[in-house]
N, C-alpha and C positions, 0 to 999 in steps of 0.2 A: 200745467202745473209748474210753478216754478222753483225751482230748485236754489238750496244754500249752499257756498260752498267754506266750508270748515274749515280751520286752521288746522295742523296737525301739531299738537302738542302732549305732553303726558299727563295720564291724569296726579292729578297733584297729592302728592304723599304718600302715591301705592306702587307697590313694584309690580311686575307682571304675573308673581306669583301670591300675591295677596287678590287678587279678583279670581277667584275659581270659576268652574265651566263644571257645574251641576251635568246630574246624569238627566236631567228635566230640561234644561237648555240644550244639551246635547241633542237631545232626541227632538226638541223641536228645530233646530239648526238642518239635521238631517233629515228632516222630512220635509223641508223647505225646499230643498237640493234635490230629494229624489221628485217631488211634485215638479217643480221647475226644470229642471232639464235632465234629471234620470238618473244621475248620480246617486249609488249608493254608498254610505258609510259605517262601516261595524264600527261595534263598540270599540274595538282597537283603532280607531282615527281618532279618538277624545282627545289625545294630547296635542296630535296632529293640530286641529280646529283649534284647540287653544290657544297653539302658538302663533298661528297663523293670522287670528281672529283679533288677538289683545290687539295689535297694533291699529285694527280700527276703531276698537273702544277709544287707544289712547287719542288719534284722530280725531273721534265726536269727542272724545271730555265727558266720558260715559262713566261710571263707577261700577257698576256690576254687567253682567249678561243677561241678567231680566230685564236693565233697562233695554241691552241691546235687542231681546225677541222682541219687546215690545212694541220697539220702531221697524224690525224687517216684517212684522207681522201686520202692520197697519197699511194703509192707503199711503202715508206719505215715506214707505219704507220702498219703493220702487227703485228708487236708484243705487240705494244699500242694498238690496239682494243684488244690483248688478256688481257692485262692486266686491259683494262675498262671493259669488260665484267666482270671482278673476281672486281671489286672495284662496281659495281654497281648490282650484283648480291648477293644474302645470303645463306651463306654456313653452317643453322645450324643444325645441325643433335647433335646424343650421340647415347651411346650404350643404344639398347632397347627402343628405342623411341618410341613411342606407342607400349605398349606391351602387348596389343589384340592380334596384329596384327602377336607376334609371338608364341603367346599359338594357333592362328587359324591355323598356317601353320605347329605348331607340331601336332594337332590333327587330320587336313582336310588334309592334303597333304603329309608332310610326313610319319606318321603311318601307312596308305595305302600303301605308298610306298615301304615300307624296305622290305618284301620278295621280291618285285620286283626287287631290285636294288639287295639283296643278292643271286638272281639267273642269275645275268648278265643284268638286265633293268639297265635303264638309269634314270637320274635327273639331270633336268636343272631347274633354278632359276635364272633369269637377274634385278639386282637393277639398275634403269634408273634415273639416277642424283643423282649417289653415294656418290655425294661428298668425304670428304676427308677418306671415306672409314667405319665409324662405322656403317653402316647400314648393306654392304656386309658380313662384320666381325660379325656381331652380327648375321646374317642369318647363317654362318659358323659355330658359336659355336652352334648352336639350332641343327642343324644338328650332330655335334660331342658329342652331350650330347647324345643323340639317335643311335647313328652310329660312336663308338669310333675309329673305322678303315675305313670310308668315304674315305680317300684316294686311298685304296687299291678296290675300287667299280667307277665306269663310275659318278660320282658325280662332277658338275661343278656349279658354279658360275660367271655370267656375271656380270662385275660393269660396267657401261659408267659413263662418264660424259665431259661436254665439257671446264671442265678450266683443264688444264695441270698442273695448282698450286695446284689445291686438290687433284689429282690424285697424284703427286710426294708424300704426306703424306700419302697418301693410301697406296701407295709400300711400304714405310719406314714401316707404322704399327710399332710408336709408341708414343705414346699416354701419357698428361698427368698424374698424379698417380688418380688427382682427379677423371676423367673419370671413375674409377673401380667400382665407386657406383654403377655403372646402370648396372654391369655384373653382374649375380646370384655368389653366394659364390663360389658351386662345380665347375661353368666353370674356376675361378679365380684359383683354386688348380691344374685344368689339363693342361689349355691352358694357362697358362700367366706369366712371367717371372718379376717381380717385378723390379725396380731398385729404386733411392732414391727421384728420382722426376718424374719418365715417368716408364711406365710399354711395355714390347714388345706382340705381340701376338707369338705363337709357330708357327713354320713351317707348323704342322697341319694346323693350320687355314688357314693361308696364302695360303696353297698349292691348296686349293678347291678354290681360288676367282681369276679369270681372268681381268686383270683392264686394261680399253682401252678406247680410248679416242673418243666422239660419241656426233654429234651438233643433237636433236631429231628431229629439222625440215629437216637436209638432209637426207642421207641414210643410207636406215638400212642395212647392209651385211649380219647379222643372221637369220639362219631361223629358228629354234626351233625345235622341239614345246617344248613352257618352260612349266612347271609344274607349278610357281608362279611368278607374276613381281610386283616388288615393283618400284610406282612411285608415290613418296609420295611428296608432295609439292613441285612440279616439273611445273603441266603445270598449274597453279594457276596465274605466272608469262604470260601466252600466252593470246591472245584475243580467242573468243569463236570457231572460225572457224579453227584458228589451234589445238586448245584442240581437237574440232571431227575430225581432221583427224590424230592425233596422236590415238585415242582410236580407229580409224577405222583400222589401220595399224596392231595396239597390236592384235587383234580380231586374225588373223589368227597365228597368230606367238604361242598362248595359245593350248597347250593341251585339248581335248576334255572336261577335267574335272579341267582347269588352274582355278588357285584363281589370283584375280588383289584385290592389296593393294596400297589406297592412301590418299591423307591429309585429315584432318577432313573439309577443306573447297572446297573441291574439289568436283566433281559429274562427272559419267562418263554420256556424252550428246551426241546427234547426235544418227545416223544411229544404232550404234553399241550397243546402251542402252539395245534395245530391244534384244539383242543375253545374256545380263548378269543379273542374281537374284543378288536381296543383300542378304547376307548370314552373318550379323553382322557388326558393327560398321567400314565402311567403308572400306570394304572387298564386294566385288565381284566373282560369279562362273560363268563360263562359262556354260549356259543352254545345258542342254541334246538335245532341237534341235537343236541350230545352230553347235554341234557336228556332226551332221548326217549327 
């Protein structure tokens, strides 16, 4: 199919508050979002999506919200759901963001690890709603501060995530200059190529992080077993029933001794609680029996 692409302009003669977002638009918007990737929206998101949304009516040159269901609801509305999805969705991440979470996975996880890996084992690590990539990137460096030749070792990195817009920045890896705060000094010296406004990461880094594109209520094709999964303020956005069956899914995919890392407002529920100890500020281990 071939796609147009729009100029982005305003629609001519209305403000953003002369095109209303009906409780009928509303509720077909949201069930668009819950269908496609599980996202639920109470009625208290309406203004949210409103304001969010005018700006790509103003984009197509649309005049109402009926026009706009009428295009994400059709066959040629493919690429405007992807693009509502990434306009109604929040993509905020930085390097090091909660960084508990990466003093745990130097000490619990990989520490243990390295003679392992330095005699031919393996390490797998999947960051699950990578967004535009500093979270995979910042797992990489923690790893390369620890294991300056990771490349040359079975050492991998899974990033999903399901907008194709944050993932294009991921690949690029670069970033900009402000972002360097949150990188330790040392890693800033080995991995990181400065420029006068955006800084790159090195090929090292890049070379350990696999970035693919992954809706977490379809299917998963990976089978692991990961050693750590980062799914940090990810399924916060889901209602309670698909949170336990994404935490029921992760369960076998985790190494007998996997760490699971996620938001501060997050909690892993369901079936699958009872298989994980908490082991510090929202970090998770995989209990010794449901390893057995």
């Amino acid at each position: 199919m071939t796609s147009v692409s729009l100029p982005i302009a305003p629609v001519s003669g209305r403000s953003s508050s002369d095109i209303p977002l009906s409780e009928k638009n509303f509720a077909e918007i949201a069930s668009i979002m819950l269908r496609d990737c599980g996202i639920e929206f109470s009625k208290t998101k309406q203004a949210l999506i409103h304001s969010r949304l005018i700006k790509r009516l103003h984009a197509l040159r649309l005049q109402s919200f009926d026009e706009y269901c009428d295009l994400i609801r059709g066959d040629r509305g493919t690429e405007e759901r992807a693009r509502m999805r990434d306009a109604l969705t929040t993509n905020v991440t930085r390097f090091f963001r909660e960084p508990h979470h990466f003093e745990h996975l130097r000490k619990h996880v990989l520490a243990p690890a390295i003679n392992r890996i330095k005699a031919g084992g393996r390490l797998r690590i999947w960051s699950a709603g990578c967004s535009s990539g500093q979270e995979p990137y910042s797992i990489a460096l923690t790893i390369l501060d620890m294991l300056p030749d990771a490349r040359s070792y079975d050492v991998k990195i899974l990033a999903t995530d399901i907008s194709e817009n944050v993932l294009g920045t991921a690949r690029n890896a670069r970033y900009p200059i402000e972002e360097l705060e949150g990188i330790p000094v040392g890693m800033r010296r080995s991995w990181i190529e400065s420029e006068a406004e955006h800084f790159r990461l090195d090929d090292a880094v890049k070379g350990l992080v696999t970035l693919k594109s992954l809706n977490l209520i379809g299917n998963w094709p990976m089978k692991g077993p990961f050693d750590a999964i980062f799914c940090r303020n990810v399924v916060i956005y889901f209602g309670e029933a698909t949170q336990v069956q994404i935490w029921q899914k992760m369960l076998p995919l985790l190494s007998p001794s996997g760490a699971v890392y996620i938001g501060h407002s997050e909690r892993i529920s369901g079936p699958a609680m009872s298989h994980f100890a908490v082991d510090g500020i929202t970090t998770y281990l995989v209990r010794k029996a449901a390893a057995a």
